[in-house]
N, C-alpha and C positions, 0 to 999 in steps of 0.2 A: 356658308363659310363663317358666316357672323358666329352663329350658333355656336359650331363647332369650338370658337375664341372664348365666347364666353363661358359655355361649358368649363373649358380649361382654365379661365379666370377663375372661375367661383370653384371647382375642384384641387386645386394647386398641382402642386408636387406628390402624387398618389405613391411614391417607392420610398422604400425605407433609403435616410439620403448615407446610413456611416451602415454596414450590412454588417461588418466587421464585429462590433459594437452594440449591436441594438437588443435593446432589453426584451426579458421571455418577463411572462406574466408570472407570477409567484406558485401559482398552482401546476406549472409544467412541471410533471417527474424527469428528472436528467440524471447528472452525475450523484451515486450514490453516496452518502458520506458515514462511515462505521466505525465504532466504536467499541475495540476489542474486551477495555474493561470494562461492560454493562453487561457483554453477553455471558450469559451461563452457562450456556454448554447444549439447552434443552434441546436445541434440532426443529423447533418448533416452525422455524422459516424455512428449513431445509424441504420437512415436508410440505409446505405451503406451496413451493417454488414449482410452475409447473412443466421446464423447462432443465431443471437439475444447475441452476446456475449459480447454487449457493454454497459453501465449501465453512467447515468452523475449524477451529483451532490452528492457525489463526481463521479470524473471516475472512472472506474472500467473497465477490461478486465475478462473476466472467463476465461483461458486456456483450460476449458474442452471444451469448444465450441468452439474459435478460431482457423482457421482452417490458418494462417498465411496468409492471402491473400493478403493483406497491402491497400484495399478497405477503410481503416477505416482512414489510411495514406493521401491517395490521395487526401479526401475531409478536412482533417482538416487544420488547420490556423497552427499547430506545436505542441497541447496537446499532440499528437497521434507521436510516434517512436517507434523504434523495434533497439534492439541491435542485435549483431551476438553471444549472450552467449545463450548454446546448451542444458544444463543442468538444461531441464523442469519440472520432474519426480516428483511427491509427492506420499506419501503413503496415503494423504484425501482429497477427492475431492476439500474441503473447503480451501487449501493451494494454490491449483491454481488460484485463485481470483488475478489478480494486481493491485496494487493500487500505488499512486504517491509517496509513501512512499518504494516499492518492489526494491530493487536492486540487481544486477544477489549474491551479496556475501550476504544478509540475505535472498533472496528467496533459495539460493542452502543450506546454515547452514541447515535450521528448513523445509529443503522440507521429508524427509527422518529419520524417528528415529531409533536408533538401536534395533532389537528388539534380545534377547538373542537366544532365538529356532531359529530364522532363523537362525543366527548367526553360533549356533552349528549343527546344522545340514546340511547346505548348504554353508557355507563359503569355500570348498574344490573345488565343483563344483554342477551344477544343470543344469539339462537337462528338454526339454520344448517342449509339444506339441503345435504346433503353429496353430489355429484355424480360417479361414477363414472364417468368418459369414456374408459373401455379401460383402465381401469391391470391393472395385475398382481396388487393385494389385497395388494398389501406395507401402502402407504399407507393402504388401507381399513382394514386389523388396527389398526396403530397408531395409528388415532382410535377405530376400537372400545373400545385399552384405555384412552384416554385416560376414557375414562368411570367404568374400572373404579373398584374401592375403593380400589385404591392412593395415585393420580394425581386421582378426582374431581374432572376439574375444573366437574361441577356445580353445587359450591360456591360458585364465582363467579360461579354466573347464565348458565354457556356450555354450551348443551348441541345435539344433534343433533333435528330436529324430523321426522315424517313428510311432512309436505306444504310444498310451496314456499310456500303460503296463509298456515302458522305461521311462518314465519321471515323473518329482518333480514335474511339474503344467505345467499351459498349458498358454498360448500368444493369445490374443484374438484382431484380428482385423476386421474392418468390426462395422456395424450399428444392428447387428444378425438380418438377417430377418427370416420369419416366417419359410420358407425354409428350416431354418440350428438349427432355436432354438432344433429343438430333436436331432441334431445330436453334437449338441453344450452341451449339457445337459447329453447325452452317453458319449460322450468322457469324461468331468468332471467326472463323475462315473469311467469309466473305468481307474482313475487316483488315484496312488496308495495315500492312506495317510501316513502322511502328505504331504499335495501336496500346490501349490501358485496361485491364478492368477491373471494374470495384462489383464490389458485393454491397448492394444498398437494405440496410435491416434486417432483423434477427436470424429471420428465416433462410434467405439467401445464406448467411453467415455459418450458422452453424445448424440450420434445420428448423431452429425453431420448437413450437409444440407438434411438431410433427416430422421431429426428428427421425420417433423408430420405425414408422410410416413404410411399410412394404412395397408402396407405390413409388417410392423416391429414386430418383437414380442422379446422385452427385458426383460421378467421375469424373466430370469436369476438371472439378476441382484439385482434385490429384494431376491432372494430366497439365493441366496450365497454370502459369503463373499469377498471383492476386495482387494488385495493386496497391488497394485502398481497401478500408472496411469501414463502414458507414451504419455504426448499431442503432438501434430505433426499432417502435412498434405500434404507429408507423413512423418514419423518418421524419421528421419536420424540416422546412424548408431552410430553416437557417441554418442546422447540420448541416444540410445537405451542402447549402450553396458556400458555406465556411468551409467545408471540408474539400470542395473541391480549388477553392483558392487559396487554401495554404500547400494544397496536392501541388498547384504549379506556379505557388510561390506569387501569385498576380497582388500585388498593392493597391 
């Protein structure tokens, strides 16, 4: 037990203590920042992109496609930048669009509205079946460490649960392929109402690089309602855990 004490003396406080708040290192790719008068016109990022997430006249970034890879960087003259702000999260597809007008303080305002039932019913805590639908385990990692001691974001009542039976809704990563669309479609059932779900990173979102992908079956998606959308590639933990507590508004 000694041990155990001093252990934790000499380790201190291992979480980040403001999560809200806490700074990304300078080299995270985040929110994109463009610059309509530099770009030419040349297309030179459009074809680079390899996701189709790049749009000119005006420019445009889709976040649901973008999968951060900074391709789009490489070739431009300077339209094309990425800041290190982490907080990507909208509640409609149509907010993650960026445009030379987006900055990280009105894309975060209007990414997210309050919606009252969330509010009352999960602002205390919500637990979340996490859904594998072919991803790659980029995404899977990065909610694993969200748990870690670092980031915990247990603390807030948000955690991963084993069974669709214990949770509010379910965390969807991965492109769903044909694979997992039933088993993707059982768990959502098996999930008690009212329940949420997000689409956690590119893929899930909008497909990904393996959008045209003949193996994919996203009918999900038509069929049920999307909650949240969580862009990344992979999702980083502070996205992650940021986006789920301004989802239910927790302080």
């Amino acid at each position: 037990m000694f041990d155990t004490l001093k252990m934790k003396l000499w380790q201190k406080k291992q979480y980040i203590p403001d999560i809200k708040n806490a700074p990304m290192r300078e080299q995270f790719r985040g929110l994109p920042k463009l610059t309509n008068s530099i770009c030419n016109g040349c297309e030179k990022c459009v074809a680079a992109c390899p996701t189709n997430a790049i749009s000119i006249n005006p420019l445009k970034i889709d976040m649901a496609k973008c999968t951060l890879c900074g391709a789009c960087k490489n070739v431009c003259q300077g339209a094309i930048d990425f800041t290190n702000f982490y907080k990507l999260a909208a509640d409609k597809p149509e907010k993650l669009v960026v445009t030379q007008e987006t900055t990280p303080e009105n894309y975060y305002k209007n990414a997210i509205e309050i919606r009252k039932e969330i509010y009352s019913i999960f602002n205390r805590s919500i637990k979340f079946r996490q859904v594998s639908a072919g991803g790659c385990n980029g995404c899977e990692m990065e909610l694993n460490a969200a748990g870690n001691a670092n980031f915990d974001m247990g603390r807030f009542g948000i955690d991963f649960v084993a069974s669709p039976r214990h949770a509010d809704g379910i965390v969807i990563t991965g492109p769903i392929t044909k694979n997992m669309a039933y088993a993707l479609e059982d768990c959502y059932k098996s999930t008690p109402d009212p329940k949420v779900v997000i689409l956690c990173g590119t893929c899930a979102i909008s497909g990904g690089i393996f959008k045209d992908s003949t193996e994919l079956n996203r009918e999900f998606l038509d069929k049920y309602k999307i909650d949240l959308y969580i862009p990344g590639c992979p999702v980083h933990p502070l996205t992650f855990i940021n986006a789920i507590l301004d989802f239910i508004r927790k302080k």
